[in-house]
DOKOL-751447 format. One record per residue (C-alpha): residue number from 1; residue in one letter; x, z, y. Coordinates in steps of 0.25 Angstrom, whole numbers, plus 5000, padded with zeros to 4 digits. Example, Ala and Ser with C-alpha at 12.3 -4.5 7.8 and 13.67 -1.06 7.14 Angstrom:
! DOKOL-751447
(1; a; (5049; 5031; 4982))
(2; s; (5055; 5029; 4996))
***
This chain:
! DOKOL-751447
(1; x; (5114; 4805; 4825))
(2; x; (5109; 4800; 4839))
(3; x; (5095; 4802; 4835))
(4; x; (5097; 4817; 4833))
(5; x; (5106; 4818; 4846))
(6; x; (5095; 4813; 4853))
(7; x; (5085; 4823; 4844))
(8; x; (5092; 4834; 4850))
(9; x; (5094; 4831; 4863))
(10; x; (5080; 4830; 4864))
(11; x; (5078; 4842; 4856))
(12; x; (5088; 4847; 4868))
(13; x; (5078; 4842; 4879))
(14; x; (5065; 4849; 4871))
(15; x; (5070; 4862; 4871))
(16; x; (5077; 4861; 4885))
(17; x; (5062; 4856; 4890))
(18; x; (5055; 4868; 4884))
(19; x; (5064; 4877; 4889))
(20; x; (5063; 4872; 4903))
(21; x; (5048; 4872; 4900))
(22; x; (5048; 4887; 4897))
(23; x; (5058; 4889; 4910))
(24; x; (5049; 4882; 4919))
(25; x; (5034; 4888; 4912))
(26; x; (5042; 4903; 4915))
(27; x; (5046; 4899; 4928))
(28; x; (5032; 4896; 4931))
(29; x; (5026; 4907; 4926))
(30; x; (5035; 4915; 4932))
(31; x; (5033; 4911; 4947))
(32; x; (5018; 4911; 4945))
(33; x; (5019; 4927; 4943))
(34; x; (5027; 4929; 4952))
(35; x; (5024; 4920; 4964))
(36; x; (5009; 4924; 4960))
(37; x; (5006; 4932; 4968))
(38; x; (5002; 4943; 4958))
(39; x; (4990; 4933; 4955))
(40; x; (4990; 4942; 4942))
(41; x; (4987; 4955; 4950))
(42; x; (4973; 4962; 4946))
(43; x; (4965; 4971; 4955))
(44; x; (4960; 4983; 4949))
(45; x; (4953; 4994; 4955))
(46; x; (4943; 5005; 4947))
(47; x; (4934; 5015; 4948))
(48; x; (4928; 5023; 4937))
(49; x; (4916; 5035; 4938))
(50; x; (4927; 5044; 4937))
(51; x; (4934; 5040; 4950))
(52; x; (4921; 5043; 4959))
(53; x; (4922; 5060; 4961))
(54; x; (4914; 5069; 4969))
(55; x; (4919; 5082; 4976))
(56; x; (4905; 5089; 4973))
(57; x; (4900; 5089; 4958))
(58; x; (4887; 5094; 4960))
(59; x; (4882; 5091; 4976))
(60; x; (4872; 5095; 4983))
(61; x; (4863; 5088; 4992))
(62; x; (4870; 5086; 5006))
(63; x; (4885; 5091; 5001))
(64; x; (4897; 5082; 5005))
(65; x; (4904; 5077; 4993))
(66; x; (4916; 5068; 4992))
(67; x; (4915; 5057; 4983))
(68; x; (4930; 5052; 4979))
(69; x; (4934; 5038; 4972))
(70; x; (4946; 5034; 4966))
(71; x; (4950; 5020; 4964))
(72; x; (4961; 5014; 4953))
(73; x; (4970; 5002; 4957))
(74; x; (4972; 4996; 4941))
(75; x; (4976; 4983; 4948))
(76; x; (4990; 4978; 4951))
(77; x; (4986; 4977; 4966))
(78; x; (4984; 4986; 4977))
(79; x; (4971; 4986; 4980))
(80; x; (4962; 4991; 4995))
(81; x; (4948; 4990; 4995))
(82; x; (4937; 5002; 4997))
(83; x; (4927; 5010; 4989))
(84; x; (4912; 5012; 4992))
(85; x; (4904; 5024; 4989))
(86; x; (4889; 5024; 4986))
(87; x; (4878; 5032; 4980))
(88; x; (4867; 5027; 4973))
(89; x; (4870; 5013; 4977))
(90; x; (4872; 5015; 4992))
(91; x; (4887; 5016; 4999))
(92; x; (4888; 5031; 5006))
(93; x; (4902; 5029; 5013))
(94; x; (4909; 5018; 5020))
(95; x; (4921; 5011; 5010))
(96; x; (4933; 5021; 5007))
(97; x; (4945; 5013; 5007))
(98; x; (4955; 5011; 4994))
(99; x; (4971; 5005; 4993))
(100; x; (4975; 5008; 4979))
(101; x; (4989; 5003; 4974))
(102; x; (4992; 4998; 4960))
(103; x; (4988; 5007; 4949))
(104; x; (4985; 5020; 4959))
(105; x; (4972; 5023; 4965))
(106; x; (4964; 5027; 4977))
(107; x; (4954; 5039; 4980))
(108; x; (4943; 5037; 4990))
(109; x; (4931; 5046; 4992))
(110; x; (4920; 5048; 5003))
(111; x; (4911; 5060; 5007))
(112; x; (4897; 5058; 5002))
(113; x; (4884; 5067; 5009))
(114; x; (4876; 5071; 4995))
(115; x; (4861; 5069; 4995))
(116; x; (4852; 5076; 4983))
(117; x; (4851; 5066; 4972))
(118; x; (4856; 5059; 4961))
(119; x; (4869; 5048; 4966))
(120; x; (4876; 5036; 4960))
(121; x; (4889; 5037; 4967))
(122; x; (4897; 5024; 4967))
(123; x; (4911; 5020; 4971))
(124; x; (4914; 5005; 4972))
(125; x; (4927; 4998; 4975))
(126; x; (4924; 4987; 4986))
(127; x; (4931; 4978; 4995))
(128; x; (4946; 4976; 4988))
(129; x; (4957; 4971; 4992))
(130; x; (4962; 4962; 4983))
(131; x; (4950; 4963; 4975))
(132; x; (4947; 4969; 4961))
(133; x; (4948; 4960; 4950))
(134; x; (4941; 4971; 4941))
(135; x; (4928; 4975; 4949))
(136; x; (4921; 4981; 4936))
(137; x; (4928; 4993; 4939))
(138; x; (4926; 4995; 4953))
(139; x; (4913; 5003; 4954))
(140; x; (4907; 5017; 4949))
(141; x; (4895; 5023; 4952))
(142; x; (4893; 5038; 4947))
(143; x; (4879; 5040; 4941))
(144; x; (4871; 5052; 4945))
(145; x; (4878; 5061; 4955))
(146; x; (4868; 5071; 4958))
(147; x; (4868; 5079; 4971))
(148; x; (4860; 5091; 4973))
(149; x; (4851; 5096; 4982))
(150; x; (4851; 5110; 4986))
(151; x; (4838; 5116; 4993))
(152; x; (4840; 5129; 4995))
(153; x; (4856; 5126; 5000))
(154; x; (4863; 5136; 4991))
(155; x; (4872; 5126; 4986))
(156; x; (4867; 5125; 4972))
(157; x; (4860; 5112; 4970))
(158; x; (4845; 5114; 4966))
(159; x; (4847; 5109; 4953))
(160; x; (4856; 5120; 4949))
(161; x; (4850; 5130; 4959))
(162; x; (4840; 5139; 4952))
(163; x; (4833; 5143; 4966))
(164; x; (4833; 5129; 4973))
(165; x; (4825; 5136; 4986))
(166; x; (4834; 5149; 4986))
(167; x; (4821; 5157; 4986))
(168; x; (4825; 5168; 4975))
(169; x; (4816; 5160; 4963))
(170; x; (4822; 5151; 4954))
(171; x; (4817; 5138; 4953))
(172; x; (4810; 5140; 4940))
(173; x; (4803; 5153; 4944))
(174; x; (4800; 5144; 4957))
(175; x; (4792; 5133; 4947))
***
């Protein structure tokens, strides 16, 4: 009879150690996500083709047109930083400034002096604060942009003009 007393009572102190063991392995995960610091946050910001924009379709050489951005914020931490503009590789405006809250966005643009020719026009998000953790996602460029010239200054560009010099003869009856 003594021996299972003594069975029991340790069986007692078994479960009471697993159940403090459980307590104490919650406890500490507990304070590690909250005392944490939010060590678990991500960063996140995006750009796709389709958030770089232009307020002229079809340019001519010359013409001012607007190039627009819009940034995403997929993280779960505000985020400031900046956006570049280039074309063809080369930056055509000074950084434009970004501060996107959690699960918003931010629109940023500059004006951008056409020259005749075909443009690759990128946007690149740089200089973030905290920085991304996902930087695959952080730069677009948009393939072939064409700008026009326009000779004769009639506002139709000479690829669609059918009198490029405005001298009364088509192009063809010109050749």
């Amino acid at each position: 009879m003594a021996s299972q007393k003594n069975i029991q009572k340790q069986r007692s102190r078994g479960k009471k150690t697993t159940v403090r063991a459980i307590v104490l392995f919650f406890l500490i995960f507990f304070c590690f996500f909250v005392f944490s610091d939010r060590s678990l946050a991500k960063t996140s910001l995006s750009i796709n083709e389709k958030d770089v924009t232009f307020s002229e379709i079809k340019p001519l050489d010359g013409d001012l047109v607007r190039i627009y951005a819009r940034i995403f914020n997929y993280g779960d931490k505000d985020v400031y930083g900046y956006v570049l503009f280039s074309t063809n590789g080369k930056q055509i405006a000074s950084p434009q400034p970004i501060s996107i809250r959690i699960n918003t966005y931010d629109d940023v643009f500059i004006d951008w002096k056409a020259s005749a020719g075909t443009h690759d026009i990128g946007a690149e998000i740089s200089n973030l604060n905290p920085p991304d953790d996902s930087i695959e996602d952080n730069k677009i460029v948009k393939k072939d942009f064409f700008v026009d010239l326009d000779t004769d200054k009639d506002s139709t560009g000479n690829n669609e003009d059918l009198d490029d010099d405005n001298d009364g003869l088509t192009d063809k009856e010109e050749t």
